[in-house]
C-alpha positions in Angstrom: 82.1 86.8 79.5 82.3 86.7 75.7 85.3 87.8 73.5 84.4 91.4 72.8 85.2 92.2 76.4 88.4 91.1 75.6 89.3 92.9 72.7 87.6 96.2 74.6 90.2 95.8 77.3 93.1 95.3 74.6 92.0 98.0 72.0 89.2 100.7 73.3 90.7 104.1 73.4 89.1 104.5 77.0 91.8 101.7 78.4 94.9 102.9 76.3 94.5 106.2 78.2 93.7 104.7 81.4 96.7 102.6 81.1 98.8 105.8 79.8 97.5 108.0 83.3 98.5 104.6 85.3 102.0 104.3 83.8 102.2 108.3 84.1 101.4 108.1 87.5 103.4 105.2 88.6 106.5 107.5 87.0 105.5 110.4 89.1 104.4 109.4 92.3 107.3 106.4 92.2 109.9 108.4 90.3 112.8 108.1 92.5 112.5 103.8 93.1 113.9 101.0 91.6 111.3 99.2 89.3 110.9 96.2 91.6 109.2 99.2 94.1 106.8 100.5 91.2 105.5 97.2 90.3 104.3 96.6 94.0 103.0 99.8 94.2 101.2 99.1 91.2 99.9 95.5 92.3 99.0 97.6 95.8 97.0 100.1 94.1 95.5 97.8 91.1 94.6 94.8 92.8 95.1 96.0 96.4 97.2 93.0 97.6 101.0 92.7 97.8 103.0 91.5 94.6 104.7 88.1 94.9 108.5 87.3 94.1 107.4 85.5 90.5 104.9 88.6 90.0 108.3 91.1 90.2 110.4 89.0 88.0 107.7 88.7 85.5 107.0 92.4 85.6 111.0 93.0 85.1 111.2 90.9 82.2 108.0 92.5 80.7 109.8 95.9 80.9 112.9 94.8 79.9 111.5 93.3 76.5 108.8 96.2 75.9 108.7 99.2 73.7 112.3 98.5 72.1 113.7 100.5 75.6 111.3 103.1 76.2 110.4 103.5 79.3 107.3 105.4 79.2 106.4 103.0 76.4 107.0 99.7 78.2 105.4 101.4 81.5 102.2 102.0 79.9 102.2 98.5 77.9 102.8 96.7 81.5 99.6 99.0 83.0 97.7 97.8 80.2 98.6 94.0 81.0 98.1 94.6 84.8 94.5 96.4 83.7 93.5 93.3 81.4 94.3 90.7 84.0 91.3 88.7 85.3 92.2 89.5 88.6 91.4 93.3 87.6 88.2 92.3 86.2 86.4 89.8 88.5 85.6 90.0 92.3 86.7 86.7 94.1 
């Protein structure tokens, strides 16, 4: 692991627009739920285990604070941080 992976994750056009389809899709295919429903879908379908309470109220906050309230924006700024998370990146 060396810092350029980092800084690909954070910057490469390739995971902006992956974390743009992600955001997009969790809008679509979760439209109608509460964002406490859309963040565990999300953890279900990124890291394929169920989000915790702390998880949730982190995720909240994060989308709360993000974009200047924009929802698409702070959507695809939380996908990004969900897609940079270690837990994305390395196989226990």
């Amino acid at each position: 692991t060396i810092a350029p992976q980092a800084l690909f994750m954070l910057n490469h056009p390739f995971m902006l627009e992956t974390a743009k389809a992600l955001a997009q899709r969790v809008q679509r295919e979760v439209a109608a739920a509460e964002n406490e429903t859309r963040i565990a879908w999300l953890y279900e379908e990124v890291f394929g285990r169920p989000v915790t309470q702390r998880e949730t109220e982190i995720g909240l906050r994060v989308l709360r604070e993000a974009a200047s309230g924009e929802e698409s924006a702070a959507w695809r700024q939380y996908c990004q941080v969900l897609l940079c998370a270690n837990e994305f990146l390395y196989v226990d």
